[in-house]
HTML snippet that shows the backbone in 3Dmol.js (N, CA, C, O; Angstrom):
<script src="https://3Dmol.org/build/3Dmol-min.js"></script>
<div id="view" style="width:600px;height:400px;position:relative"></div>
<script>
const pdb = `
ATOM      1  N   UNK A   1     -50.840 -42.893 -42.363  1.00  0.00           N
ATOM      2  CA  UNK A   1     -49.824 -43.301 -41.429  1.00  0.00           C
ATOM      3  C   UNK A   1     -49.779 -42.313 -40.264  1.00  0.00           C
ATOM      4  O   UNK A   1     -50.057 -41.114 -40.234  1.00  0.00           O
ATOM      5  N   UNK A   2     -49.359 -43.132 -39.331  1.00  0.00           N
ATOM      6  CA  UNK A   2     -49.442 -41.972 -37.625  1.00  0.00           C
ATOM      7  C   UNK A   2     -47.849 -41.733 -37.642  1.00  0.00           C
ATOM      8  O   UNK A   2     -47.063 -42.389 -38.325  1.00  0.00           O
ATOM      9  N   UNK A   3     -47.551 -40.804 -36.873  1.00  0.00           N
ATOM     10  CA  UNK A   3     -46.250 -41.043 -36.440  1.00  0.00           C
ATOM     11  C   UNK A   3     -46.395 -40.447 -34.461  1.00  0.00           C
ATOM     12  O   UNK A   3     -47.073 -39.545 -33.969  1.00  0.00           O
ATOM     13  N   UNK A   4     -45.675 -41.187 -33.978  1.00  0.00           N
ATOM     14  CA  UNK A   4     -45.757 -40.612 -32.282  1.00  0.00           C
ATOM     15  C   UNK A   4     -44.192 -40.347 -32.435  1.00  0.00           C
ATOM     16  O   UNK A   4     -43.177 -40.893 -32.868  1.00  0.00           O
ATOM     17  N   UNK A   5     -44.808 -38.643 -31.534  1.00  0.00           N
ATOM     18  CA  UNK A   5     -43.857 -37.844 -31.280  1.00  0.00           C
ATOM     19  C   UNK A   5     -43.364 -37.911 -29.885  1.00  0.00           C
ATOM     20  O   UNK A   5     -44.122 -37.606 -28.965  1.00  0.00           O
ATOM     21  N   UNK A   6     -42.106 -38.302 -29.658  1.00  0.00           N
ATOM     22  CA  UNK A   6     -41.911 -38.311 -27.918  1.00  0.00           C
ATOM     23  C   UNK A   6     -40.669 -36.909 -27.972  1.00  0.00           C
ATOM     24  O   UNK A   6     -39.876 -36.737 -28.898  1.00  0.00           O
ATOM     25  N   UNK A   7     -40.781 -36.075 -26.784  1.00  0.00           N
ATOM     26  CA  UNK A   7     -39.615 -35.087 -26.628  1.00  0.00           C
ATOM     27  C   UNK A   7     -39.001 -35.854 -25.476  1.00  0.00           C
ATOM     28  O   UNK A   7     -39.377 -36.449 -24.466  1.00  0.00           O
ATOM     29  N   UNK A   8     -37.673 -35.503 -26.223  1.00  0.00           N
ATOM     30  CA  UNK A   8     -36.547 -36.452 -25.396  1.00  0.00           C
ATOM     31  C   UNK A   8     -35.594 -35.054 -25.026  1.00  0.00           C
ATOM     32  O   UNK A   8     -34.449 -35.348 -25.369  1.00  0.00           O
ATOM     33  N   UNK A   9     -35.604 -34.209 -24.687  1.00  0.00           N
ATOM     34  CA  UNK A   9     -35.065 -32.939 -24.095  1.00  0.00           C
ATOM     35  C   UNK A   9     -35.792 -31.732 -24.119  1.00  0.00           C
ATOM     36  O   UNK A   9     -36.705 -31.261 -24.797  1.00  0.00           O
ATOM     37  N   UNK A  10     -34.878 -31.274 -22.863  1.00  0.00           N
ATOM     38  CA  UNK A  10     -36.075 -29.640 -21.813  1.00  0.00           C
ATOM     39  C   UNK A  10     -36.282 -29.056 -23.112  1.00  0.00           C
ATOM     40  O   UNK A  10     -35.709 -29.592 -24.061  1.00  0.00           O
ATOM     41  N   UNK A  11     -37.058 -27.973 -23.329  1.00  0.00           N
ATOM     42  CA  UNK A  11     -36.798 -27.003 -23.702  1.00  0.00           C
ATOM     43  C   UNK A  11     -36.437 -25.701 -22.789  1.00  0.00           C
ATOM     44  O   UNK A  11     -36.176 -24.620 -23.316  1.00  0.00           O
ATOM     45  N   UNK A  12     -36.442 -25.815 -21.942  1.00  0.00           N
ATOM     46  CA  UNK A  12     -35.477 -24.690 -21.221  1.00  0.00           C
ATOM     47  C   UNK A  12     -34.015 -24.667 -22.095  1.00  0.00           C
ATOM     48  O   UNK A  12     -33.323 -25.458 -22.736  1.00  0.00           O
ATOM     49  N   UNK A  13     -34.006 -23.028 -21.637  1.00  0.00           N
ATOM     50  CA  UNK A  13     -32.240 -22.587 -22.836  1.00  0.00           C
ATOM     51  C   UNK A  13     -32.584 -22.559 -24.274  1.00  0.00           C
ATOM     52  O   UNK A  13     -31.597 -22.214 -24.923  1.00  0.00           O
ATOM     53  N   UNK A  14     -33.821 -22.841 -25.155  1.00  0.00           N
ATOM     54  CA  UNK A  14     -33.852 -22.963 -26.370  1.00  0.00           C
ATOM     55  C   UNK A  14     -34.896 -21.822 -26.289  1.00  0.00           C
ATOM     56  O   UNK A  14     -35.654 -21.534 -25.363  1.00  0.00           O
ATOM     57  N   UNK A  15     -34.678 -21.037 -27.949  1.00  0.00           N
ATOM     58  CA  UNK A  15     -35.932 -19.730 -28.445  1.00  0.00           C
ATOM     59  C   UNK A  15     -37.277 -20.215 -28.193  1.00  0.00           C
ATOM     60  O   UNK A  15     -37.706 -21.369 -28.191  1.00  0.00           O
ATOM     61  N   UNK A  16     -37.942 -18.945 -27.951  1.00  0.00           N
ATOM     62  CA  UNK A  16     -39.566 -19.006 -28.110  1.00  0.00           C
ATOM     63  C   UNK A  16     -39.693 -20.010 -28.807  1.00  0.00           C
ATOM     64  O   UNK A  16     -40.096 -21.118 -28.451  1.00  0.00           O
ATOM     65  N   UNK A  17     -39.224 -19.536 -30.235  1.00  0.00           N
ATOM     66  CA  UNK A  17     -40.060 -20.277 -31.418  1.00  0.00           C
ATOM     67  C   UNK A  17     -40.090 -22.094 -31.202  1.00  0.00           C
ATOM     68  O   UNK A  17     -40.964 -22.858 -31.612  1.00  0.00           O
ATOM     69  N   UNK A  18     -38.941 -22.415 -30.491  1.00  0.00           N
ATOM     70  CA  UNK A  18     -39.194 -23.831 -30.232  1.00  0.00           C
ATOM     71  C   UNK A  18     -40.125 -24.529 -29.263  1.00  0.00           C
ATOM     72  O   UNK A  18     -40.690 -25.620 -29.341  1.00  0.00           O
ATOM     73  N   UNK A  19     -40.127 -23.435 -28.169  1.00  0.00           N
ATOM     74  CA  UNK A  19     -40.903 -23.750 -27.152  1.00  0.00           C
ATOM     75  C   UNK A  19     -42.431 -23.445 -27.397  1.00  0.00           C
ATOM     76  O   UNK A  19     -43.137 -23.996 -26.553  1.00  0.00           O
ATOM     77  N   UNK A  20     -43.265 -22.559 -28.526  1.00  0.00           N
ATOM     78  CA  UNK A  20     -44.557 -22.904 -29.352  1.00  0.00           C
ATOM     79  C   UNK A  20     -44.426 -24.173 -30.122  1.00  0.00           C
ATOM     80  O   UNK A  20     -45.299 -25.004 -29.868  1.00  0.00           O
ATOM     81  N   UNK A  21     -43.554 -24.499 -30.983  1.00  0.00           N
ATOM     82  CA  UNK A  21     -43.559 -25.332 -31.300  1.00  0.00           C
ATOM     83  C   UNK A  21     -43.978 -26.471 -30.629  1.00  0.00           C
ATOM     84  O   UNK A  21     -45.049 -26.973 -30.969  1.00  0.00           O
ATOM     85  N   UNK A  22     -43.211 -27.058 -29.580  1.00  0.00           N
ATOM     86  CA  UNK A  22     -43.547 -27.761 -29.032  1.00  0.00           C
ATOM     87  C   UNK A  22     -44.726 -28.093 -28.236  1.00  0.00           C
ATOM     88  O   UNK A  22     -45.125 -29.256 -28.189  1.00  0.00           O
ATOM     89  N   UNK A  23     -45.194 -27.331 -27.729  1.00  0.00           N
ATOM     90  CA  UNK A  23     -46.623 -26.817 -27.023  1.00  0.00           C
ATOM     91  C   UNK A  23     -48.026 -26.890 -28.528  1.00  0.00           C
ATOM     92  O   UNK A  23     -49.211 -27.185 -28.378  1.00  0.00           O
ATOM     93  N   UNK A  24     -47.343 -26.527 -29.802  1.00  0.00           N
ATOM     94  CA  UNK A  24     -48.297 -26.610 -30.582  1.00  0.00           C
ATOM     95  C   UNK A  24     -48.544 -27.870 -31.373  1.00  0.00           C
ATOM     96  O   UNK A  24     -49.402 -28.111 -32.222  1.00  0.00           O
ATOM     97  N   UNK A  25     -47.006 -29.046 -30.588  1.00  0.00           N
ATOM     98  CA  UNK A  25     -47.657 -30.156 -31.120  1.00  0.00           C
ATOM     99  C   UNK A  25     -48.082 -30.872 -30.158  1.00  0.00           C
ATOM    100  O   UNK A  25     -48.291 -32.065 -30.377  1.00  0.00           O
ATOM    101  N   UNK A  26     -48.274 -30.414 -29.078  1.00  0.00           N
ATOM    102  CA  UNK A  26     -49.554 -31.519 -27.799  1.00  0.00           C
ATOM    103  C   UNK A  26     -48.120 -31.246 -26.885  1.00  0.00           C
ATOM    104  O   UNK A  26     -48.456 -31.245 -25.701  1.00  0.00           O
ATOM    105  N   UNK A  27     -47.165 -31.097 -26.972  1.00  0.00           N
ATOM    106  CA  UNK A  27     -45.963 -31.673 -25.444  1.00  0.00           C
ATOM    107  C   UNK A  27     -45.877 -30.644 -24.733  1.00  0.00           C
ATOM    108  O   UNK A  27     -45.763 -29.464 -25.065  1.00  0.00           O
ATOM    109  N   UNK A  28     -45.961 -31.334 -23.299  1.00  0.00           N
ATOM    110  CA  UNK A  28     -45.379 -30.473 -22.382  1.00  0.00           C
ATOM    111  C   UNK A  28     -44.398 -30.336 -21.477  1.00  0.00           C
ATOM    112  O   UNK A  28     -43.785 -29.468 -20.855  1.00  0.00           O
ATOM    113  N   UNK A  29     -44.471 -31.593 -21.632  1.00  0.00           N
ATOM    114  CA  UNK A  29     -42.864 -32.375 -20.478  1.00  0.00           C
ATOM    115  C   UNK A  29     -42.083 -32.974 -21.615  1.00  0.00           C
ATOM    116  O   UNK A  29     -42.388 -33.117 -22.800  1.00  0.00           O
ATOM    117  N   UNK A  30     -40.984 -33.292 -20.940  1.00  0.00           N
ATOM    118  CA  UNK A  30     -40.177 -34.132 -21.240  1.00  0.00           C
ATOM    119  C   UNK A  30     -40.764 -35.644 -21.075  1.00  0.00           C
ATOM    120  O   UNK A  30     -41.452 -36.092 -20.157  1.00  0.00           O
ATOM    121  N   UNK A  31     -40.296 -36.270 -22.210  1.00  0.00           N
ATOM    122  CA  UNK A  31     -40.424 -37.794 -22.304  1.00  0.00           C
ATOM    123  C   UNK A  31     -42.398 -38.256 -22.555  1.00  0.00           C
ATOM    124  O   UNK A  31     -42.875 -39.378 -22.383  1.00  0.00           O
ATOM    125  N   UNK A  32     -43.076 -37.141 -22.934  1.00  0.00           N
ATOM    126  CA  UNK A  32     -44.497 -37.047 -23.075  1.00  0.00           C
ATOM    127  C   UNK A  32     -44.296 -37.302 -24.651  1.00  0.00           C
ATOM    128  O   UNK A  32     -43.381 -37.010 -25.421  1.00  0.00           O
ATOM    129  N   UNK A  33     -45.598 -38.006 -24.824  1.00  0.00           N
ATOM    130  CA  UNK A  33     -46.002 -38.419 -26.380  1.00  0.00           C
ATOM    131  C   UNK A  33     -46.760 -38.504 -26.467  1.00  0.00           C
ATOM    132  O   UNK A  33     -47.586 -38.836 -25.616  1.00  0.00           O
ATOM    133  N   UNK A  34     -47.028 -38.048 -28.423  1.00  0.00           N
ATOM    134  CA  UNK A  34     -48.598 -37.607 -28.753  1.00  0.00           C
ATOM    135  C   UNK A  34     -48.469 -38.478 -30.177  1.00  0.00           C
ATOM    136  O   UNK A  34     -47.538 -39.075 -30.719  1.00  0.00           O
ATOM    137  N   UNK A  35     -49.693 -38.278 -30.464  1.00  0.00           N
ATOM    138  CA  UNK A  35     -49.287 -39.136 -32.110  1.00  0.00           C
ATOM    139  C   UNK A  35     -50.273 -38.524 -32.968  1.00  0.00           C
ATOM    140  O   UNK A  35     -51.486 -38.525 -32.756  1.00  0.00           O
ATOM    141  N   UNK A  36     -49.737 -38.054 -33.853  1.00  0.00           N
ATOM    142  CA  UNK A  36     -50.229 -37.520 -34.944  1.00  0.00           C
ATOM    143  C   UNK A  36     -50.119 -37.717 -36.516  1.00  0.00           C
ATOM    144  O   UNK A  36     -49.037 -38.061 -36.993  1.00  0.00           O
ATOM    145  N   UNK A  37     -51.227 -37.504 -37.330  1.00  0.00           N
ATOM    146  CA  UNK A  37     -51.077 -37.983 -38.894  1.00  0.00           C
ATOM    147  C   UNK A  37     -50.000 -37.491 -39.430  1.00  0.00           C
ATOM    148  O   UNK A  37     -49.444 -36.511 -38.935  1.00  0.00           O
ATOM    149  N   UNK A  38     -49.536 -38.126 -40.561  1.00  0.00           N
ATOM    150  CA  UNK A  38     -48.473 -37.763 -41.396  1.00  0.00           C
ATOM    151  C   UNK A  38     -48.812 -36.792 -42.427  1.00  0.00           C
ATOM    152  O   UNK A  38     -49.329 -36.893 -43.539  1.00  0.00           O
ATOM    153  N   UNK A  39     -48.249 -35.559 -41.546  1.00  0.00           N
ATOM    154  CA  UNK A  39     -48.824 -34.637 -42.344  1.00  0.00           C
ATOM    155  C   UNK A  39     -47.479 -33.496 -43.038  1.00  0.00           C
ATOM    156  O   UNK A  39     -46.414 -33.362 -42.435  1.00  0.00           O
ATOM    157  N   UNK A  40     -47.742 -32.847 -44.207  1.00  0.00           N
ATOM    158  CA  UNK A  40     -46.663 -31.834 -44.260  1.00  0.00           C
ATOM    159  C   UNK A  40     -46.538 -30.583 -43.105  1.00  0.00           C
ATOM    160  O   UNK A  40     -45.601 -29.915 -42.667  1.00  0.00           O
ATOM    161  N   UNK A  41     -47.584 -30.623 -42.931  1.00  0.00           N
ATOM    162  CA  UNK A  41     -47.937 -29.263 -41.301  1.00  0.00           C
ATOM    163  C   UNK A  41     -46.707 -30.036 -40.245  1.00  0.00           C
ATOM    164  O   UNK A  41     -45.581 -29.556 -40.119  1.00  0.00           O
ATOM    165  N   UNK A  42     -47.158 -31.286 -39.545  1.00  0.00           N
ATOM    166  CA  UNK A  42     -46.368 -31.808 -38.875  1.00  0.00           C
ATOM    167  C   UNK A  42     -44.949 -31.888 -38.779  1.00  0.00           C
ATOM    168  O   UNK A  42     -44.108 -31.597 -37.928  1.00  0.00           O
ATOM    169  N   UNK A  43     -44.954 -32.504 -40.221  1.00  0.00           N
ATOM    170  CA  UNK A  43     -43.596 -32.579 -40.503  1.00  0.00           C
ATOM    171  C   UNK A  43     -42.829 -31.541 -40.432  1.00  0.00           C
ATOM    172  O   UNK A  43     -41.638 -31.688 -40.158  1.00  0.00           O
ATOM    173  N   UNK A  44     -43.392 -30.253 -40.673  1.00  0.00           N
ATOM    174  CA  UNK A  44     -42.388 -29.194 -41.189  1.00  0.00           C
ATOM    175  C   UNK A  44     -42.349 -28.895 -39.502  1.00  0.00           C
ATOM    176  O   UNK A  44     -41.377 -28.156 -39.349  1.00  0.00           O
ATOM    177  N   UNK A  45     -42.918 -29.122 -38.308  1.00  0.00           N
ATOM    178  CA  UNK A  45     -43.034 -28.701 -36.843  1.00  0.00           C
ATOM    179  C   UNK A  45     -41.923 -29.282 -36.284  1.00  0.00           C
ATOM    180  O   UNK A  45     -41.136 -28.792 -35.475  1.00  0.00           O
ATOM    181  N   UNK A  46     -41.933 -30.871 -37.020  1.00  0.00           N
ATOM    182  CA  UNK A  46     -40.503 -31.548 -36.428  1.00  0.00           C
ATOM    183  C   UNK A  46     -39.433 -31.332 -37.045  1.00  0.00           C
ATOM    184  O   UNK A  46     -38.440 -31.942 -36.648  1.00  0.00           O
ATOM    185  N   UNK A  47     -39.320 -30.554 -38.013  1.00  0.00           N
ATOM    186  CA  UNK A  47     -38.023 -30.527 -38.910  1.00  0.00           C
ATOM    187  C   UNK A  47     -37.256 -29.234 -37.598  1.00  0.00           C
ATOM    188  O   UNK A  47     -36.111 -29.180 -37.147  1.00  0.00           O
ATOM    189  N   UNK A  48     -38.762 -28.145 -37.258  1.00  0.00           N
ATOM    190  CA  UNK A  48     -38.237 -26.863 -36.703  1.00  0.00           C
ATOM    191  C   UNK A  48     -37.284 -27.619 -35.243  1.00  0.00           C
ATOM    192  O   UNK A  48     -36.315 -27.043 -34.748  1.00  0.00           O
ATOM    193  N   UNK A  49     -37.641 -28.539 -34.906  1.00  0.00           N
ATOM    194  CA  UNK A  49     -37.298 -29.307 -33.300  1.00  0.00           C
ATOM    195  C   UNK A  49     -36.871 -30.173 -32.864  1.00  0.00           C
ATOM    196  O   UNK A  49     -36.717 -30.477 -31.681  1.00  0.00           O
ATOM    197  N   UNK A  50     -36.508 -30.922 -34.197  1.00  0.00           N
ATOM    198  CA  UNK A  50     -35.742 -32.241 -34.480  1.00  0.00           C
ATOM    199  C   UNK A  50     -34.997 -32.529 -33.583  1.00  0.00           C
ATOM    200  O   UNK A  50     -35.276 -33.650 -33.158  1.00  0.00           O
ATOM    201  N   UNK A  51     -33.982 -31.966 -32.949  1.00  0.00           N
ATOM    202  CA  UNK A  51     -33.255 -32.001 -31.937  1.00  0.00           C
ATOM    203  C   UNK A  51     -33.860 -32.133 -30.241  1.00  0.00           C
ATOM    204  O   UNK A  51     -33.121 -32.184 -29.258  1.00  0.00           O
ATOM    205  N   UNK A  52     -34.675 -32.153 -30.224  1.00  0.00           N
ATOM    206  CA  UNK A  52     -35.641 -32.050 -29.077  1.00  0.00           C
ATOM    207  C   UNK A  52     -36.814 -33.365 -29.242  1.00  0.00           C
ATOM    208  O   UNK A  52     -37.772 -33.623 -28.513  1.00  0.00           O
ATOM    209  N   UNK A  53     -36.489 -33.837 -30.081  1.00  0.00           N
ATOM    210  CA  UNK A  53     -37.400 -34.813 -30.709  1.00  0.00           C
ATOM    211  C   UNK A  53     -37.245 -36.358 -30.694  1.00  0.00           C
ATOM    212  O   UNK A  53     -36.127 -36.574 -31.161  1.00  0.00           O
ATOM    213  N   UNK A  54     -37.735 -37.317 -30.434  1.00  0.00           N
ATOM    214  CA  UNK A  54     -37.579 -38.585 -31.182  1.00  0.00           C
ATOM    215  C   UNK A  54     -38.750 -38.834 -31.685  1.00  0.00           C
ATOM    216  O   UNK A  54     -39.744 -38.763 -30.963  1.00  0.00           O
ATOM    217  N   UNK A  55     -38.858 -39.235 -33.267  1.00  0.00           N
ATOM    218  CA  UNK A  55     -40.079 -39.512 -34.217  1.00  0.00           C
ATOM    219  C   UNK A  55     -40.055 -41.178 -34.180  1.00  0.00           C
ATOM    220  O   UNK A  55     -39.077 -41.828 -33.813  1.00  0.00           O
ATOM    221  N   UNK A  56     -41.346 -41.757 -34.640  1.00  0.00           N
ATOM    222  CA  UNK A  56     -41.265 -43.586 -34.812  1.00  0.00           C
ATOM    223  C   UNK A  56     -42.464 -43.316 -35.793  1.00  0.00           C
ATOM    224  O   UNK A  56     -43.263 -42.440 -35.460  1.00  0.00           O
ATOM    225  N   UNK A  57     -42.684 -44.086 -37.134  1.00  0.00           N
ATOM    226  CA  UNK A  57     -43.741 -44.453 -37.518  1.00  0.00           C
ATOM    227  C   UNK A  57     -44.688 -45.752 -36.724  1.00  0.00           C
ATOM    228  O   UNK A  57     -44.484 -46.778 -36.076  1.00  0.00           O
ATOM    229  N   UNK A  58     -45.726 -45.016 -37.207  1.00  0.00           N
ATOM    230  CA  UNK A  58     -46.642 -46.730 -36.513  1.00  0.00           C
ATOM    231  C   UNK A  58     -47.706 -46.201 -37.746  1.00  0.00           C
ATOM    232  O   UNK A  58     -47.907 -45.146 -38.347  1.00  0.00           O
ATOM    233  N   UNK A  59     -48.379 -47.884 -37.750  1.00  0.00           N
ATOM    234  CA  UNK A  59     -49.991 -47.388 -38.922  1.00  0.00           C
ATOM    235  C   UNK A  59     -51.101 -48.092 -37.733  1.00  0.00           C
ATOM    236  O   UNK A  59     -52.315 -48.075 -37.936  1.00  0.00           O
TER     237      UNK A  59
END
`;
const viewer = $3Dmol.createViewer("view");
viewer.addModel(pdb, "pdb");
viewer.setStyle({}, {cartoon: {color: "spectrum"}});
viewer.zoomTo();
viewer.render();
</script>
């Protein structure tokens, strides 16, 4: 299963650690999307950013 990741807010004002995060899952802007396997790696990237995040499954 894929899931596409869209960031739906800046990361400006938020820690480093979110702003690698985000950069280490493909985003760089706002409202940019990437799609990636369903993975526990992944998952545990969006759990860190959830808030910065909107997830959708697709297969």
């Amino acid at each position: 299963m894929k899931l596409k990741i869209t960031q739906i807010k800046s990361s400006i004002g938020y820690k480093v650690k979110a702003k690698r995060t985000l950069e280490a899952l493909g985003l760089k802007k706002m409202n940019s999307c990437v799609t990636h396997n369903d993975t526990p790696q992944i998952r545990g990237m969006i759990n860190v950013v959830s808030y910065l995040l909107k997830v959708e499954e697709s297969k």
